[in-house]
N, C-alpha and C positions, 0 to 999 in steps of 0.2 A: 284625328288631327295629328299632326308629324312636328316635333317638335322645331322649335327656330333653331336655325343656321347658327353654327358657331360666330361670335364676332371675329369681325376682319381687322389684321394690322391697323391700323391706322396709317396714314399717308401723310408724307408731310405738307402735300396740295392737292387739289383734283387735277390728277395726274392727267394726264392728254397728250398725245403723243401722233407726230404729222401721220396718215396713213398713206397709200398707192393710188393711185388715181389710176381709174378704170377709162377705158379707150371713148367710150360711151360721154365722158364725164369729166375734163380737165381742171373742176376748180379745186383748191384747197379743202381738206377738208381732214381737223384735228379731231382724232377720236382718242376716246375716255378710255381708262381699261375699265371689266369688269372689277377687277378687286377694290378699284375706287369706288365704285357705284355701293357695291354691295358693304363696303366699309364705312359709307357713311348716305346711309340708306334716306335719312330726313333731308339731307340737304341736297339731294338729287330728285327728290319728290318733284313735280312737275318740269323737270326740265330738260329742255332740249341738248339732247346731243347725239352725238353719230360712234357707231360700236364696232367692229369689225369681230368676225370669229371663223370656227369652224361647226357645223350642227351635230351634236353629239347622238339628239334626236330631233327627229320631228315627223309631227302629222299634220293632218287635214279634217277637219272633223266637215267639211263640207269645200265645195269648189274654193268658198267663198273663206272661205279662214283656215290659215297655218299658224300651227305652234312649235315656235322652233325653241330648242334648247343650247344657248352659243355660252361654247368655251373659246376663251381667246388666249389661256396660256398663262395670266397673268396670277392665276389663283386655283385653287382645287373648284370653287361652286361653278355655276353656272347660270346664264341670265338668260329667263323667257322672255320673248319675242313676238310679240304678235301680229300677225301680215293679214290683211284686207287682199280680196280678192280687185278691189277697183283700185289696190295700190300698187301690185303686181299680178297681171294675168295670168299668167302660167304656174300655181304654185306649187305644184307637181316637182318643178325644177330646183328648189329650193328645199325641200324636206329630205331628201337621202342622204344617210350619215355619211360627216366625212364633209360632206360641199360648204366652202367658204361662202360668208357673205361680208358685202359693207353696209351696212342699214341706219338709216338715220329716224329718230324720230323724238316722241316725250314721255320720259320715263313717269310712272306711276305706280304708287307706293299701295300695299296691296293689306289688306286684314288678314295680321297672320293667322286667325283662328278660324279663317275660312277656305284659306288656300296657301298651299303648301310654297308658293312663293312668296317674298316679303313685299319685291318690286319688279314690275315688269315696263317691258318696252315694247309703247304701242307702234309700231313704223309707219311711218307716210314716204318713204321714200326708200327705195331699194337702188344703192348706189351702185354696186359691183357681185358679181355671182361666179365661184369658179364653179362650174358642173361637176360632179360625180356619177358615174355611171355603177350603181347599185352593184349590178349584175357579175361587177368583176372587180369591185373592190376590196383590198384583202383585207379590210378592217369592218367588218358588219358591224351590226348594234348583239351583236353575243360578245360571252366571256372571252377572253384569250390566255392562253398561258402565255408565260414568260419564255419556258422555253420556244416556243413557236413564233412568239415576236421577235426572238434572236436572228430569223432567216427573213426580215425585213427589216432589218435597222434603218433606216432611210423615212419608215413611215411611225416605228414605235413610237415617236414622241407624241402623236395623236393620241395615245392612250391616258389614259388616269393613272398608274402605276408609273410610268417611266416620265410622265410629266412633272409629278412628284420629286422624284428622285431628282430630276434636272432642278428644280426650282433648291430643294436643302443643299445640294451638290452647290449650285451657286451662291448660296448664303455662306457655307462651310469655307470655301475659298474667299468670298470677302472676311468672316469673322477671322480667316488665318492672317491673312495680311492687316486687318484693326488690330488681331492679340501682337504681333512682333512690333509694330510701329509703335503701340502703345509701351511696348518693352524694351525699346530704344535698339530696336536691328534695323538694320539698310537689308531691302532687297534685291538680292545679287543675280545676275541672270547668266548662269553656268550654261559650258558649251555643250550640246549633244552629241557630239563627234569630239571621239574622247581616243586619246593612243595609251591608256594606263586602263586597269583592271581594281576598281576601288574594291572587290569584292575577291578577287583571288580565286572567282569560279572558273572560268573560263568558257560559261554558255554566255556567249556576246555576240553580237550581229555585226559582223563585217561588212564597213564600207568600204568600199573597192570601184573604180572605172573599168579593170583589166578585164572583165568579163564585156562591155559595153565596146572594147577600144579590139575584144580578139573577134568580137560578131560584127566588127568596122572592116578588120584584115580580111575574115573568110567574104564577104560583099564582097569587097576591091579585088582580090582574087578573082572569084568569078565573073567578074566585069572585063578587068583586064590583063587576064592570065596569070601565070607562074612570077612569082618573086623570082628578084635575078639569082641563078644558082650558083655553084661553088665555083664552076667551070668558068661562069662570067667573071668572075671576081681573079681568079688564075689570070684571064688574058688580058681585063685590064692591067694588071700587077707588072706582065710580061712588057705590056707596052710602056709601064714607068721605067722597067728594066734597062728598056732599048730606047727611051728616052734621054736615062742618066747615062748612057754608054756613050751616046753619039753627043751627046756636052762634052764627055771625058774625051773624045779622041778629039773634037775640035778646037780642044783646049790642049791637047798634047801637039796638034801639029802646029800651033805657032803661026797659023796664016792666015784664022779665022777671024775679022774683025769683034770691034766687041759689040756692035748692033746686032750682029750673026747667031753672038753667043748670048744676048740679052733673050732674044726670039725663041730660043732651044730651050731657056730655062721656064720660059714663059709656058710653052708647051707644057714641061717635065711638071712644071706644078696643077696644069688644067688636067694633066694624066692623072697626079697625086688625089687630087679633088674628085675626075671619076670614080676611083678606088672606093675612096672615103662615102660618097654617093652611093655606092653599090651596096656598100656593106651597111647601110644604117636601112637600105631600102629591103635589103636582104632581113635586117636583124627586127626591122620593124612590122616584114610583112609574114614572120613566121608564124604558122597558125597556132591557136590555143593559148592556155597561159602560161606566160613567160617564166622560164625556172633559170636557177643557178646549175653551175654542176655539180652540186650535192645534191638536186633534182627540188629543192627547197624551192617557193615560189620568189619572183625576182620583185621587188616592189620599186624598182627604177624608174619607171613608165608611169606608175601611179601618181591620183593626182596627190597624196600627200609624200608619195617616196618613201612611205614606211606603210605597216599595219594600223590601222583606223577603225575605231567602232563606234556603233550606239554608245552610247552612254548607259551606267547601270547606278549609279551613282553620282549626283553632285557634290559630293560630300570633299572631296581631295582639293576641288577648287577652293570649293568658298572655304578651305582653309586659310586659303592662301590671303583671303582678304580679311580673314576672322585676325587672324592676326600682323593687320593692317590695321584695321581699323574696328577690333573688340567685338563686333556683335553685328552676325549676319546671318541671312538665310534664304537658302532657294529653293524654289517651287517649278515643277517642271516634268514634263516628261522620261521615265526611265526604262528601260529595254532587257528583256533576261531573252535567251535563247533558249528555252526550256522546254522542251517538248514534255508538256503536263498538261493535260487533260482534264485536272480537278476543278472544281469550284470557288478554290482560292488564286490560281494563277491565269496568269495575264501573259502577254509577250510583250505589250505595250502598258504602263499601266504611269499612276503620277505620283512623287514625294515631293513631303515638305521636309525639308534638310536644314534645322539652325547650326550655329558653329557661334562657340563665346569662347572666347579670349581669356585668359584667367580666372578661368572658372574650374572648377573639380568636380569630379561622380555624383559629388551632393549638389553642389551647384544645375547639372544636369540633371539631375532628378527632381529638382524640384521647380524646372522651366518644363520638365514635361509635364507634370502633374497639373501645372498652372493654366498649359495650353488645352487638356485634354478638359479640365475646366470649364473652363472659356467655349471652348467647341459645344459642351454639352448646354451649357445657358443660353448660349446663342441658338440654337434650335430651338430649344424651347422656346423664346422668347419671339419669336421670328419665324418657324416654321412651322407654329401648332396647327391647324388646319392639313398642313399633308401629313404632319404625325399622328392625327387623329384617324388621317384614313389608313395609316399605317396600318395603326391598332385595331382597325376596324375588319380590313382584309390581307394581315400580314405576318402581323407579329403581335397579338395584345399584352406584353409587357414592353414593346419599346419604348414607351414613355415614363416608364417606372424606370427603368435601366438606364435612361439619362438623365431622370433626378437623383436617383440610386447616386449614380456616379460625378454628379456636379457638387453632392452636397456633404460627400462620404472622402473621410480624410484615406487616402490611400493605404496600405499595408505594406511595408519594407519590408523583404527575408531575403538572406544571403541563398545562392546555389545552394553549395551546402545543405542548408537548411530547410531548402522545398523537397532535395528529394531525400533527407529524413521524412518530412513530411508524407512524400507521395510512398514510400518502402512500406511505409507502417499506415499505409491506406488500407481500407475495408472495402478493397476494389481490386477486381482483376484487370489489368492494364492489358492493352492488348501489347505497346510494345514496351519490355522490361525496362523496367528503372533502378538506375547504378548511378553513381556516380562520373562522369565523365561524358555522358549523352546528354545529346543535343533535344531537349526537351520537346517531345508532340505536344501536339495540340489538346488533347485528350488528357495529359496531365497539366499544361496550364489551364485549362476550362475547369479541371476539379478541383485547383488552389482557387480560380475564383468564384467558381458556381458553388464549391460545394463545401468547401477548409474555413473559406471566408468571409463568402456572401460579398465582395465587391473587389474595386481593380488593388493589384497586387505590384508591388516593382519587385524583381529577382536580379539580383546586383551579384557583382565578381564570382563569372562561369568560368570554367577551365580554358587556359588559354590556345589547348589542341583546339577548341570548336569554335575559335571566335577568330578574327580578322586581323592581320600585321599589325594593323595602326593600332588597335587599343593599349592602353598602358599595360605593360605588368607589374603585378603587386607585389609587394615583401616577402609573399612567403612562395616565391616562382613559379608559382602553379596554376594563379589565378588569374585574371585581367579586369580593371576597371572597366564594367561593359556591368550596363543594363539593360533588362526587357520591361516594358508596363506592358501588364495583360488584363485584358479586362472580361466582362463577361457575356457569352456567348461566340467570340471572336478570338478568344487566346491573346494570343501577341498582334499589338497595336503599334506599340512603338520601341525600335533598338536603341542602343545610344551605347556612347563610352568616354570617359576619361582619354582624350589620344596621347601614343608614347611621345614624350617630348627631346625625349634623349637619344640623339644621334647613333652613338654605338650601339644600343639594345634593338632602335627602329631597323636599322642595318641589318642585322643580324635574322632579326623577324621576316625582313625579307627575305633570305639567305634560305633560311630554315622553310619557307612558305614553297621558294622553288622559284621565285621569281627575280629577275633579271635587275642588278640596281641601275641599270642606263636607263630607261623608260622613268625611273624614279627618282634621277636625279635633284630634278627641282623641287620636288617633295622632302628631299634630306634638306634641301637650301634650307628649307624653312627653319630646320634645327640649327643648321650650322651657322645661321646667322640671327642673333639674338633670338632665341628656343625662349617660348611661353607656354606654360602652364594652359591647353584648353580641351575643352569636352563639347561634343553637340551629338544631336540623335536623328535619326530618319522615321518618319510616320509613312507610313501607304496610304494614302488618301482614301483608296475605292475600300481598304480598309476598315476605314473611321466611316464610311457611309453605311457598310454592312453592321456596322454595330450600331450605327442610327437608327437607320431602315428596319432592319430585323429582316432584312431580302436572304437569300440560303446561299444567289452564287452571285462574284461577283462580276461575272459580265455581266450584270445586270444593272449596273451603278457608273459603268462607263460608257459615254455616248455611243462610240464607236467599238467595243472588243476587237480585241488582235489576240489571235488563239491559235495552238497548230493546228491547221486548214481554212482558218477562218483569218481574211484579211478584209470583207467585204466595202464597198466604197471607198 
C-alpha cells in the first residue's frame, strides 16, 4: 500500500475556471483544477464537475474501460479518470500520453488503504479530445533528460520537472513583488533599450535599424538600378551654374522685366532642389552600413541617432526614481552578450534590482538578507509539493537548504577577510587566491558549504574589480559593494552603497574608460541635491537554481537564449 499524497495548499475557494469550448460542444462549461479537488478531497466527494487536462498515462484494461491519469498543470499530482466504453466509443483515442481531454463527470472519494488513489473521476461525458498520434510524439511515457528537453522547449512544459520549476518560478515572482510592497517600494518598469553600460563590460546587444534599412537599399537597387552617380550630381550642379548665370546676365542688361526674372529664379531654385534631390537619393541609396570618414559607423539614419542596446542592467534608472521617491524596484529582463557556454550563463536572463534612498552598505545588507528570507519561506510555504519532488528526483537537500537558510542568521566578513580565510584553506584552489581577485565560485561555495555551513555576505572588495557607481571607502582601496552567497550557488545577490559624490563619481568614470556624455544625467543626480543610497541586483534563474537544486540554468528559464540557441 503506497502511502497518501502529501496535503495540498489550500485554496481560498473551489477554484473553477471558464474552459474552451470544443466545436462539437458550444455551451459554457466551468472547470475545477485539479489542485482543488485534491486539496480538499471531502468536500468534492460525490460531486459533479468537469476537469480538463493532458494524459500523462493511460490504459485500457478492456474495449470497455480506460484509465486515464490527467495533469492539468495546476499541481505536481494527478487525477484518475475513469471512461466507460458506452460513454465514449473509441477509447483507444484517448489513452496516448500527451492527448488532451475535457471530461465531465462525479467525483468519488476512494479507500486510501486499498488504492493508491484518494479520489477518482467517474466520466459520463467526454466533452473535447485533442489526438496525439503516439507514433511521433517526442514526449513518450519514458524518462527524459533535461538536457534533451532543451531541443523542444515549446513542448517541455508537458513534463514533471519543468512544470515544477514553472509553477515556484511563479510563486518566487509573486513572493518578490509581496516582500517589496510590504517594504514600502513602488515598482518601477525600467527601459530595455538602454544608450549607457550599467556594467562597464561592454558584451551588449545592439539595437540598430541600419542593417534592416542597408537590406531595404541593396532591394531598391536591384529593382530599380543604380543610385544617381557622381557624374549625375556634376550636371545637375552645372545646370544651377547656367541657371544662376542667365539671372546674372538678365539682370545686368537692364531690359528684362521683372516677371522674366521672377521665372529664371523660379527655375535656379527647382535646379537647386534637383541637386539636393540627387544627393540625399545618392547618400541614401549607398550600399552597406553607413560610416563617417574616420570609417567609424555613422548612427544618423538610425532610429535613435546614437548607439542603442539591450539593457544589462536596471539599476542606473531606478536610481533616478530611488531618489525621487526613497524606495524602488525592477524586475525585468536583462541581456549580456557573452558567448559562454556554461551552465551559469544566459544571454537573455531576469533581475530584481531594489534601489533605497538614504540608505547605507548596512542598510543594503540587511534588505537583502530580509528578501532572501522571505524567498526561502515563501516556497516552503507554498511550494512544498514540487519541493518534495525536487528532493525526490533532484536534489535531496533542497529542502534542508531553504530551511537552513530562512532560519540561519547570515555571516558578515569583509574581502579582506574571506580570502584570509580562503589562503589558509586546507584546499587546493584551482584558481589562486590573493588579494585583489575577483572571487570564483569554488571559493565562495567553500565560505559557504564548508567555513560556515550557511549564506555568507562579503562586503568592501577592491575597487579595480567592482563597478564606477559604487562608493569608495576611507581607506581608497576598497568600495562599498556586497555579494550574499549562499550554498551550492555561490553568489546570489550583488549590491553596493552607490558614490554619491559628484567629483569621485566623475573621476571613476574617467578611470573606467568611459565617456561622461552618455552619463550625463547620471551626474544630474549628484549635482542636484546628491543622497546618500545603496540597492543590489538578485538573478532571478539564480535564486531558482538554488531552490531547485537543478545543475544548469537553462533549465529554470522558460525560453533559454544561449550562443546558438535562440529557439521560438
Amino acid at each position: 500500500m503506497e502511502a497518501a499524497p502529501p496535503a495540498m495548499p489550500e485554496l481560498a475557494d473551489d477554484t473553477m475556471i471558464p474552459s474552451s469550448r470544443g466545436e462539437g460542444d458550444q455551451r459554457h462549461h466551468p472547470r475545477t483544477l485539479i489542485r482543488a479537488i485534491l486539496g480538499a478531497i471531502d468536500a468534492h466527494d460525490k460531486k459533479r464537475v468537469v476537469v480538463g487536462g493532458w494524459v500523462r498515462t493511460g490504459r485500457r484494461s478492456s474495449s470497455l474501460l480506460a484509465f486515464l491519469e490527467l495533469n492539468d498543470g495546476s499541481c505536481q499530482q494527478n487525477l484518475q479518470a475513469v471512461v466507460k466504453g458506452q460513454v465514449y466509443g473509441d477509447l483507444r483515442r484517448l489513452t496516448p500520453t500527451g492527448t488532451s481531454v475535457l471530461l465531465e463527470g462525479v467525483l468519488e472519494k476512494l479507500d486510501g488503504a486499498k488504492y493508491k488513489q484518494l479520489i477518482e473521476l467517474q466520466v459520463e461525458r467526454v466533452i473535447d479530445v485533442g489526438e496525439v498520434d503516439a507514433r511521433v510524439y517526442p514526449l513518450p511515457k519514458t524518462k527524459h533528460t533535461l538536457e534533451g528537453l532543451r531541443d523542444i522547449p515549446h513542448l517541455r512544459p508537458r513534463t514533471d520537472t519543468i512544470a515544477a520549476v514553472a509553477r515556484i518560478r511563479s510563486e518566487l515572482a509573486f513572493a518578490t513583488h509581496s516582500f517589496f510592497r510590504d517594504e514600502g517600494f513602488l515598482h518601477v518598469h525600467t527601459p530595455i533599450i538602454s544608450t549607457s553600460d550599467c556594467k562597464g563590460a561592454g558584451e551588449m546587444f545592439q539595437v540598430t535599424t541600419l542593417f534592416s534599412q542597408a537590406d531595404k537599399v541593396e532591394k531598391e537597387l536591384k529593382e530599380n538600378g543604380a543610385a544617381p552617380s557622381e557624374a549625375d550630381i556634376e550636371a545637375a550642379k552645372l545646370v544651377v551654374r547656367e541657371k544662376g548665370d542667365a539671372i546674372a546676365r538678365l539682370k545686368a542688361a537692364k531690359v528684362a522685366g521683372k516677371q522674366q526674372i521672377s521665372a529664371a529664379v523660379l527655375e535656379l531654385e527647382k535646379a537647386k532642389e534637383n541637386v539636393s534631390s540627387l544627393e540625399a537619393e545618392r547618400l541614401r541609396l549607398r550600399p552597406g552600413i553607413p560610416r563617417k570618414d574616420d570609417g567609424t559607423i555613422s548612427f544618423e539614419n538610425d532610429l535613435f541617432k546614437r548607439p542603442a542596446y539591450l539593457t544589462v542592467s536596471g539599476q542606473l534608472q531606478a536610481e533616478t526614481y530611488a531618489c525621487a521617491l526613497g524606495r524602488v524596484y525592477t524586475f525585468g529582463p536583462t541581456f549580456r552578450a557573452e558567448k559562454s557556454h556554461t551552465s551559469r550563463h544566459l544571454a537573455e536572463f531576469w533581475m530584481v534590482e531594489p534601489e533605497m534612498a538614504f540608505a547605507d552598505l548596512q542598510d543594503d545588507m540587511d534588505c537583502a538578507e530580509r528578501y532572501v528570507k522571505h524567498l526561502c519561506r515563501w516556497i516552503l510555504d507554498h511550494c512544498r509539493e514540487d519541493m518534495e519532488f525536487m528532493v525526490n528526483h533532484h536534489d535531496r537537500t533542497a529542502i534542508e537548504r531553504l530551511e537552513l537558510v530562512s532560519e540561519t542568521p547570515f555571516k558578515r566578513i569583509s574581502y579582506t577577510k574571506a580570502v584570509e580565510i580562503l589562503e589558509n584553506a586546507d584546499k587546493e584552489f584551482e584558481n589562486k587566491v590573493q588579494w585583489g581577485i575577483d572571487l570564483a565560485s569554488e571559493h565562495e561555495r567553500y565560505l559557504t558549504d564548508v567555513v560556515f555551513e550557511k549564506p555568507v555576505i562579503v562586503y568592501d572588495y577592491p575597487k579595480e574589480i567592482k563597478a564606477f557607481y559604487m562608493r569608495i571607502n576611507d581607506d581608497q582601496r576598497t568600495v562599498a559593494a556586497m555579494d550574499v552567497l549562499v550554498p551550492k550557488v555561490g553568489e546570489l545577490i550583488g549590491g553596493s552603497q552607490r558614490e554619491e559624490r559628484l567629483d569621485i563619481l566623475k573621476q571613476r568614470l574617467i578611470d573606467g574608460g568611459l565617456a561622461l556624455g552618455p552619463y550625463e544625467w547620471y551626474l544630474d543626480l549628484r549635482r542636484f541635491a546628491t543622497v546618500k543610497h545603496s540597492g543590489f541586483g538578485m538573478g532571478f534563474e539564480r535564486m531558482l537554481l538554488f531552490a531547485t537544486g537543478l545543475d544548469n540554468i537553462r533549465d529554470v528559464i522558460p525560453f533559454p537564449r544561449c550562443p546558438g540557441k535562440a529557439d521560438l
